[in-house]
C-alpha positions as CSV (number, residue, x, y, z in Angstrom):
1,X,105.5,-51.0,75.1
2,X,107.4,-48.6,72.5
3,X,105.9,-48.2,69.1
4,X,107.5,-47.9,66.3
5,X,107.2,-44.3,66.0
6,X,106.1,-43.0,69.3
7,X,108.8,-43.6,72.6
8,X,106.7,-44.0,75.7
9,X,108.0,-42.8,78.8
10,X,108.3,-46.3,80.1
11,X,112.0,-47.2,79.7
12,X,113.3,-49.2,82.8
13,X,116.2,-47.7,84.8
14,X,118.1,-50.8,83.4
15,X,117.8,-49.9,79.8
16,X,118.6,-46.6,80.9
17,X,121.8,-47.0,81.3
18,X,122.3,-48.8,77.9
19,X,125.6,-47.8,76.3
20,X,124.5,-50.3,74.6
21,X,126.3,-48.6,72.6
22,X,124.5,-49.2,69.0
23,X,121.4,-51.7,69.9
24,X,119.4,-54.2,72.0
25,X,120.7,-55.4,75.5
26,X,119.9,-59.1,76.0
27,X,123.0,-61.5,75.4
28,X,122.3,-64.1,72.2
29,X,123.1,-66.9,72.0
30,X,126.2,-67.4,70.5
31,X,126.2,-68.1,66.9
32,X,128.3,-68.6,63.6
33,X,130.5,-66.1,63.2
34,X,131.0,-64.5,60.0
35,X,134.4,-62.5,60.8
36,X,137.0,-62.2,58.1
37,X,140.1,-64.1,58.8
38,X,142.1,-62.7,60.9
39,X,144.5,-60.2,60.3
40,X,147.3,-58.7,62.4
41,X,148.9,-54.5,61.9
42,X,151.1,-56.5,60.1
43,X,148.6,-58.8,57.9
44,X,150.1,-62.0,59.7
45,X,148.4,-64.3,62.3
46,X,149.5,-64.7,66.0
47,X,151.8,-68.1,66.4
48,X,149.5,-71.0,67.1
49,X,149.5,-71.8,70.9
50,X,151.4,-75.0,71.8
51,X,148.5,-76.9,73.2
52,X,147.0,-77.1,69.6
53,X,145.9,-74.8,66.8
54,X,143.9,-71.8,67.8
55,X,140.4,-72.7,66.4
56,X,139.0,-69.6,63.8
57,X,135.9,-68.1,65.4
58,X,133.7,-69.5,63.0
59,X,135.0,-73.0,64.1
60,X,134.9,-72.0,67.6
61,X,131.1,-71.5,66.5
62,X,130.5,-74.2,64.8
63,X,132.3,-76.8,67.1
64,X,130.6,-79.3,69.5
65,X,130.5,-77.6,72.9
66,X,132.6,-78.3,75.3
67,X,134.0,-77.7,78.3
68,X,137.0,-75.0,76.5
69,X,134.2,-73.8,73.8
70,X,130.8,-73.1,75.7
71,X,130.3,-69.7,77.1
72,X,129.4,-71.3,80.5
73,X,132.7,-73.0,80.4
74,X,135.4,-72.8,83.3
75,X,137.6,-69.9,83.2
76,X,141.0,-70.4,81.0
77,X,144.0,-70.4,82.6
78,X,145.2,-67.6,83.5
79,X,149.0,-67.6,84.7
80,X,151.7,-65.9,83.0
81,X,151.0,-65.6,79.5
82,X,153.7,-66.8,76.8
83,X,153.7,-64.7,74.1
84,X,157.6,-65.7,72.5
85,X,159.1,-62.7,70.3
86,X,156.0,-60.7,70.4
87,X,153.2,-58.9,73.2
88,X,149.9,-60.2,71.3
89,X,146.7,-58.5,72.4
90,X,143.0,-59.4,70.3
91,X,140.9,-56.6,68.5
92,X,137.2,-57.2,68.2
93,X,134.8,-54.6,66.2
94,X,133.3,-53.8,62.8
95,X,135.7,-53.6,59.7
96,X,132.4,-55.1,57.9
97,X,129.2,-54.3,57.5
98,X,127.3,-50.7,58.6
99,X,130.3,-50.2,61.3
100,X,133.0,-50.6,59.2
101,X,133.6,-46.2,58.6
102,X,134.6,-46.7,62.6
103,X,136.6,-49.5,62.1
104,X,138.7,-48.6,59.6
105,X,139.1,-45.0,61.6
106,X,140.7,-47.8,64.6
107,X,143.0,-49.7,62.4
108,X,144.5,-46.0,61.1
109,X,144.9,-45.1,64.4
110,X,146.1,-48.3,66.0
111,X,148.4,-49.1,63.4
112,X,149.9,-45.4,64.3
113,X,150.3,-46.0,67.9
114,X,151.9,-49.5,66.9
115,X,154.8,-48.0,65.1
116,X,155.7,-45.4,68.0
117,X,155.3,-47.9,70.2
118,X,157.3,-50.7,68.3
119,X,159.7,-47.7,66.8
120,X,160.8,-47.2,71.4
121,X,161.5,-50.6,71.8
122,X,158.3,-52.2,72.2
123,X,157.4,-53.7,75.7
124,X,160.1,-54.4,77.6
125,X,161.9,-55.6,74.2
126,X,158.8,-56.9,72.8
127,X,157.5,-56.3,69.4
128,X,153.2,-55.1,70.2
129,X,150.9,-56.8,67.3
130,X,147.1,-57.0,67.3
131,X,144.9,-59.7,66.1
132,X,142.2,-58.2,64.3
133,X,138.9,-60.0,64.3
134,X,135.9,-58.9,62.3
135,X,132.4,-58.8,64.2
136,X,130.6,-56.2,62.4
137,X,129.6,-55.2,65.8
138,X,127.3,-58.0,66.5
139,X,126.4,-59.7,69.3
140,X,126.1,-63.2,67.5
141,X,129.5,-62.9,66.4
142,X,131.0,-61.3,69.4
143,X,130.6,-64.8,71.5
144,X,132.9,-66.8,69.2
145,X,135.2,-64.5,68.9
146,X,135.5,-63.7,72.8
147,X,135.9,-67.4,73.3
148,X,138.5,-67.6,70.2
149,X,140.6,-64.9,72.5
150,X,140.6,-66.3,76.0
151,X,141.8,-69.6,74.8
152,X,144.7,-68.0,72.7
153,X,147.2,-67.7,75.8
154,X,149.1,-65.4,73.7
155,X,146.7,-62.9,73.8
156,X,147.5,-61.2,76.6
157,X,143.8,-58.3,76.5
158,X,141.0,-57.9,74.8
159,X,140.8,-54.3,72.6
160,X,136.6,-53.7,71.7
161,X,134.0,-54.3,70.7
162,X,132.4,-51.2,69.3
163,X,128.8,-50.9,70.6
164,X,128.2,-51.8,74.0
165,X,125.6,-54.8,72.9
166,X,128.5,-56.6,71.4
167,X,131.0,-56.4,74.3
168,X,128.1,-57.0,76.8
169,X,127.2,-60.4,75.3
170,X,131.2,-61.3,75.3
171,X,131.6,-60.0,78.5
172,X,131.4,-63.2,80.9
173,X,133.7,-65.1,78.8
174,X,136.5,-62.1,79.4
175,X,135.5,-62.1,83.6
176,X,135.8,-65.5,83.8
177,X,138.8,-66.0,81.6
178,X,140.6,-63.1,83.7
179,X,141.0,-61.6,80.6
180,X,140.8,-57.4,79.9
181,X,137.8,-56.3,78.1
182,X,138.8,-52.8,77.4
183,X,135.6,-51.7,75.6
184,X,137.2,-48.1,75.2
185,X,133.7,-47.2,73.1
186,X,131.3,-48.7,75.2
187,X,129.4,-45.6,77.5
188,X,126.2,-48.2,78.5
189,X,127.3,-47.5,82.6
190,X,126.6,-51.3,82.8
191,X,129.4,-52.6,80.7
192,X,132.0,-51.8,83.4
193,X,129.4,-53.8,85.8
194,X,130.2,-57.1,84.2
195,X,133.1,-57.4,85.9
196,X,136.6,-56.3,87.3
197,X,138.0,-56.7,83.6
198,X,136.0,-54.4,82.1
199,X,137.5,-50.9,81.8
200,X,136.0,-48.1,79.2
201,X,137.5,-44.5,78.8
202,X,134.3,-42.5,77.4
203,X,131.3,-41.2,79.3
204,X,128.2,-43.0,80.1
205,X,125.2,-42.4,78.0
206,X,123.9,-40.5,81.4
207,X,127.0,-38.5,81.2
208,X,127.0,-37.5,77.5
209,X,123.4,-37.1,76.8
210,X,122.5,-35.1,79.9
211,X,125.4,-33.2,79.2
212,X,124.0,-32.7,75.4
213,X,120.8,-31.7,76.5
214,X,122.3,-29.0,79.2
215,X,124.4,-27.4,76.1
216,X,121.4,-27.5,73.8
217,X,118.6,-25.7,76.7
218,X,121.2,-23.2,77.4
219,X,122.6,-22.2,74.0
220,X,119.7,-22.8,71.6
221,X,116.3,-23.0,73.1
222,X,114.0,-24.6,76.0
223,X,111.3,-26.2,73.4
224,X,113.0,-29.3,71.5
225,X,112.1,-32.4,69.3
226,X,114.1,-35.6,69.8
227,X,114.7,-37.8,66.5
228,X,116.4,-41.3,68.0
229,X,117.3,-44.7,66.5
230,X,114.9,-47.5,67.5
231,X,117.4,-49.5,69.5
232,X,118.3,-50.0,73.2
233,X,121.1,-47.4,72.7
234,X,119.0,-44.8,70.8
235,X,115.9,-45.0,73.3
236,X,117.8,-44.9,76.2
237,X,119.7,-41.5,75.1
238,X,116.7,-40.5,74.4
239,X,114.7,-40.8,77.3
240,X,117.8,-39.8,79.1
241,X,118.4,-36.3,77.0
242,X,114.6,-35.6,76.9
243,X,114.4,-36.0,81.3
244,X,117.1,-33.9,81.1
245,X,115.6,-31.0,79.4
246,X,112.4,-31.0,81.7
247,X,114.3,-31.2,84.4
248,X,116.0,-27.8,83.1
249,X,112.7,-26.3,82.7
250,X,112.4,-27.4,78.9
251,X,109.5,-29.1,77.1
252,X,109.7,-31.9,74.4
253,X,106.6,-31.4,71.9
254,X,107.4,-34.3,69.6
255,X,109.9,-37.6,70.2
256,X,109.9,-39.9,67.0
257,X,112.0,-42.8,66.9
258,X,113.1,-44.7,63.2
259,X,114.4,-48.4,62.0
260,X,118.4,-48.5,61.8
261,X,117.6,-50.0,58.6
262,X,115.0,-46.6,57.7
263,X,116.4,-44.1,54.9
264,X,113.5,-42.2,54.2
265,X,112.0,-40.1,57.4
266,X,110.0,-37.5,55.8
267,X,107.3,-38.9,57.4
268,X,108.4,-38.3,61.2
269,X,110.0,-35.3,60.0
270,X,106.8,-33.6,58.8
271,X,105.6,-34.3,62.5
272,X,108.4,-32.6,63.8
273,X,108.1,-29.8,61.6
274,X,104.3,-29.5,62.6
275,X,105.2,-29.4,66.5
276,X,107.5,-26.5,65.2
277,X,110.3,-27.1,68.0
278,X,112.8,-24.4,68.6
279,X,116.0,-27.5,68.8
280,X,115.5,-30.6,66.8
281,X,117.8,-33.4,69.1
282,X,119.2,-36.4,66.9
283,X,120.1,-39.3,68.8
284,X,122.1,-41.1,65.7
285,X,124.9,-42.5,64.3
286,X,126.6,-40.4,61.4
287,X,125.1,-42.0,58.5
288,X,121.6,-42.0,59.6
289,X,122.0,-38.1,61.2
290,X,123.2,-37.1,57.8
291,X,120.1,-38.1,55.6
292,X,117.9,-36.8,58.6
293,X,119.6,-33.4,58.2
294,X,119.2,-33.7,54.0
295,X,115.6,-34.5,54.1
296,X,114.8,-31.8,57.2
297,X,115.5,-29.5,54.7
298,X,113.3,-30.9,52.3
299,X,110.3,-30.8,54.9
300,X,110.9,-27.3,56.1
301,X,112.0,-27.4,59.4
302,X,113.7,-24.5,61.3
303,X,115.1,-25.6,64.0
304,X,118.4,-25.5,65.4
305,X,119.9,-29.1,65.3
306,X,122.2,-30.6,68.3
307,X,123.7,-34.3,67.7
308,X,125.3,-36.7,70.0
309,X,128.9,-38.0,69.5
310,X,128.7,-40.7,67.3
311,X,127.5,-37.9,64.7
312,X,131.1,-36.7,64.9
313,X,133.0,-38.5,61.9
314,X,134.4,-37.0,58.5
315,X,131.6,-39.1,57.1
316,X,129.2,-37.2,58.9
317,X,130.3,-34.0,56.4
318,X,131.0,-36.1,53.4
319,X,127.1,-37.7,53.2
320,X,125.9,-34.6,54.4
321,X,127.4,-31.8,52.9
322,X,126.1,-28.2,53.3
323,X,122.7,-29.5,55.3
324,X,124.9,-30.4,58.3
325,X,126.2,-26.8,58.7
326,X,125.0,-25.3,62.3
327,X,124.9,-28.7,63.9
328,X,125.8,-28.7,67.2
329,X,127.7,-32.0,69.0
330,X,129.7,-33.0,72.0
331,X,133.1,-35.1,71.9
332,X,135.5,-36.4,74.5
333,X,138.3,-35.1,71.9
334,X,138.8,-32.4,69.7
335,X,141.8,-31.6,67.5
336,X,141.8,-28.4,68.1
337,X,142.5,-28.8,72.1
338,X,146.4,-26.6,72.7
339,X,147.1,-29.3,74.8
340,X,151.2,-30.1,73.2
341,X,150.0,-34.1,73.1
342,X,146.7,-33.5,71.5
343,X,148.6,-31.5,68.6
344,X,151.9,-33.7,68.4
345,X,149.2,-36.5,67.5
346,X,146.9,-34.4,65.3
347,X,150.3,-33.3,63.4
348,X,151.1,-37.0,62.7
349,X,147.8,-38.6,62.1
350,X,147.5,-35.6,59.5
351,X,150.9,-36.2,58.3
352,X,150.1,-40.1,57.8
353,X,146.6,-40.3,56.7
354,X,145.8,-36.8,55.2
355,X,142.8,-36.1,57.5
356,X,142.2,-35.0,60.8
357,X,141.4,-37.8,63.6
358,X,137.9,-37.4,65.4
359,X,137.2,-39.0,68.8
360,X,137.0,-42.6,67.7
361,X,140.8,-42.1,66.5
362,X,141.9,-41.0,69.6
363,X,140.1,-43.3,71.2
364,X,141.6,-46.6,69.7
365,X,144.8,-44.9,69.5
366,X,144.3,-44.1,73.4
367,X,143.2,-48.0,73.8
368,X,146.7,-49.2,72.5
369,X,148.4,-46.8,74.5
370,X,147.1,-47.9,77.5
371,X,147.1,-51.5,77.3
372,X,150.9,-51.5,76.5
373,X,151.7,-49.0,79.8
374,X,149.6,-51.6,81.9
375,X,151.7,-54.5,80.1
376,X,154.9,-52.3,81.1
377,X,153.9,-51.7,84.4
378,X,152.6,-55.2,85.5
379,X,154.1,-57.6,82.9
380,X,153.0,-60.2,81.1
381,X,150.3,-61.7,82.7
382,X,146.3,-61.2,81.7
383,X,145.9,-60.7,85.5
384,X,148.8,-58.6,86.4
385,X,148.0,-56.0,83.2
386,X,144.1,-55.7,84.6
387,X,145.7,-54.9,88.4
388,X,148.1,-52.1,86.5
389,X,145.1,-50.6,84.5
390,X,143.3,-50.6,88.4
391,X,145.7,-49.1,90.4
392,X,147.8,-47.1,88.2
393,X,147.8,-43.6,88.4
394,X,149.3,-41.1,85.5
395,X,148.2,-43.2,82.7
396,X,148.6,-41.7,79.7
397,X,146.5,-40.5,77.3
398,X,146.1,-38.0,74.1
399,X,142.4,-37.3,75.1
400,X,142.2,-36.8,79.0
401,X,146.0,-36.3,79.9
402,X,147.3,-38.9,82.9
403,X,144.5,-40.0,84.2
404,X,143.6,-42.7,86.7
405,X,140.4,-45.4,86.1
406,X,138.0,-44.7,89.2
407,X,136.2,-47.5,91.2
408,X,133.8,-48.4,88.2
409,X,136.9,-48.6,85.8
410,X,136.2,-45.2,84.0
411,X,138.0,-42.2,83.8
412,X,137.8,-40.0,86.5
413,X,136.7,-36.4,85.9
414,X,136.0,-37.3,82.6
415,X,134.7,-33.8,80.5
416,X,132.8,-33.7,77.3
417,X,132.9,-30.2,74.7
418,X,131.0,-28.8,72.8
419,X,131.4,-28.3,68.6
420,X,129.9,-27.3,65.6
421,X,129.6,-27.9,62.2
422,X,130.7,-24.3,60.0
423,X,131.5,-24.5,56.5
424,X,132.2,-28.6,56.3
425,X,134.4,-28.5,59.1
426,X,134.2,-29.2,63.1
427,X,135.1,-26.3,65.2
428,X,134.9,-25.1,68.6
429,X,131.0,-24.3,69.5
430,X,131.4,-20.7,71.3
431,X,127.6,-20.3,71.8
């Protein structure tokens, strides 16, 4: 088994794959939600469908099961959705709780893609507006929520969750509603295996970590240390980055793993230190990767640091000021990219919000994109949009350019590239 502080080699080629994109794998049961009411771009709520009102989540939680409440129910219908005046689609993630820096980072960037969108003409003449529900990235409240969605016939797709746990657990409900699950965060390679309504437009976890792992053995040294959160997400990168250096010809002398809930890690760090690696590897989100890097300082180590993605937020800079400096990451996006889309975008998020997007913008901004041009293309219909997003070709998007999904609902040819952190800000890593 894994300790708390010492990852055993043993991991199972199904946790492997684990996007799980935050933490543990196994489905819950569903629970009481705790989601804030739910909020449209615009603050208002969808119309109520015209079989009856559209149960909150909690009360889709909380209510007897039945037939049209229990996960195992029969798939909703799923004919031509009506959706009156407007093209409704459902937004599950985190805008509470430890999430909520990359859910606020989505509604800035949705709510941008909503007035260009909207500002054209809409879909076909259709005002686009989102129904934002609050999951804090949790399984537990993922369920009600999922089931909340698939029996709103307005709701046309499904934008979310965050971390692949979250989506994985809803995912059943989705398939068998016929519903699009476009968990455009999710990189556990077995999200897109839940069905033919799953779609995702970031690497895997084998993808992005081996592709860490060949940046950091080839640009800053072949003995490393591997820092990881103690989750399915964290141990799975992990493993995954760390057989990917020995593979290379590398060594790991020291892999530690740490409690999502853990702020001090002197304690691990000192062993690190002591196996005095030439790369220290953290597998972490921002706000655990920034107190690492503050309190590495205070232990003494040396090494040159290299961080995976979800390091890459403003956040990342703002908790960890000048101890971030040299860190070295990998991104689907970057601003800096010539590419005339990626700058048009930059100019306007910059122009609107007064910072500069990171991946997870582009992402959700991407997400919105898409799901209208697959509304556009096949129409109004939960069925016909998932057939578009399969067999489309020159879908657009800010962070790949057209693109097509491939047989496992990914992007094709998807690339990473490397940055780094100099002088508090993100720029291209030039080795």
């Amino acid at each position: 088994m894994i300790s708390r502080r010492k990852f055993i080699a043993g991991v199972t080629a199904a946790s492997a794959v684990a996007l799980l994109a935050a933490c543990g794998g196994t489905s819950p049961t569903p629970a009481a939600s705790t989601t804030a009411p739910t909020t449209s771009a615009e603050g208002a709520k969808p119309p109520t469908a015209s079989a009856g009102p559209t149960p909150t989540s909690a009360n889709a939680a909380n209510a007897p099961t039945t037939a049209a409440t229990s996960p195992t129910a029969a798939a909703a219908p799923s004919s031509p959705v009506t959706t009156g005046e407007s093209a409704w689609y459902g937004v599950s993630g985190p805008f509470s709780g430890d999430n909520a820096e990359y859910g606020r980072i989505w509604k800035k960037a949705m709510a941008m893609a909503l007035d260009e969108i909207n500002g054209k003409g809409g879909v076909q003449g259709r005002k686009v507006q989102l129904d934002y529900e609050d999951t804090q990235s949790d399984p537990k409240q993922s369920v009600p929520v999922a089931q909340k969605f698939v029996e709103d016939t307005r709701l046309l797709a499904e934008l979310g969750d965050f971390a692949s746990p979250a989506s994985m657990a809803a995912s059943p409900i989705y398939q068998r509603a016929k519903m699009v699950q476009f968990g455009f965060t999710n990189s556990h390679p077995d999200f897109t295996k839940g069905g033919d309504y799953m779609f995702s437009i970031v690497l895997t976890q084998q993808q992005d970590a081996a592709f860490l792992a060949q940046t950091a053995y080839n640009s800053l040294g072949k003995k490393q240390a591997v820092l990881y959160r103690n989750t399915d997400w964290g141990k799975v990168t992990a493993q995954i980055y760390a057989d990917q250096i020995k593979q290379l010809g590398g060594s790991v002398v020291a892999m530690e793993n740490y409690l999502e809930t853990e702020k001090d890690f002197r304690s691990i760090l000192a062993k690190v230190r002591d196996a005095n690696p030439d790369v220290l590897a953290l597998i972490s989100y921002y706000t655990d990767g920034a107190l690492i890097m503050q309190q590495s300082k205070d232990v003494g180590i040396k090494a040159k640091v290299v961080a995976n993605g979800a390091c890459y937020s403003p956040q990342f800079l703002k908790l960890g000021g000048d101890a971030v400096n040299g860190v070295v990451l990998t991104t689907v996006f970057f601003p800096d990219n010539p590419r005339p889309e990626v700058q048009q975008f930059v100019k306007d998020y910059k122009q609107r919000y007064n910072e500069t997007p990171d991946q997870f913008a582009a992402l959700a901004y991407d997400a919105v994109k898409i799901i209208t041009w697959a509304t556009e293309k096949g129409g109004f219909d939960r069925q016909a949009i998932q057939k578009a997003m399969a067999t489309g070709t020159d879908i657009p998007s800010v962070i790949y350019g057209p693109f097509k999904f491939g047989p496992d609902r990914r992007v094709e040819n998807a690339r990473a590239v490397p940055i780094q952190v100099k002088d508090g800000q993100f720029v291209a890593y030039t080795g």
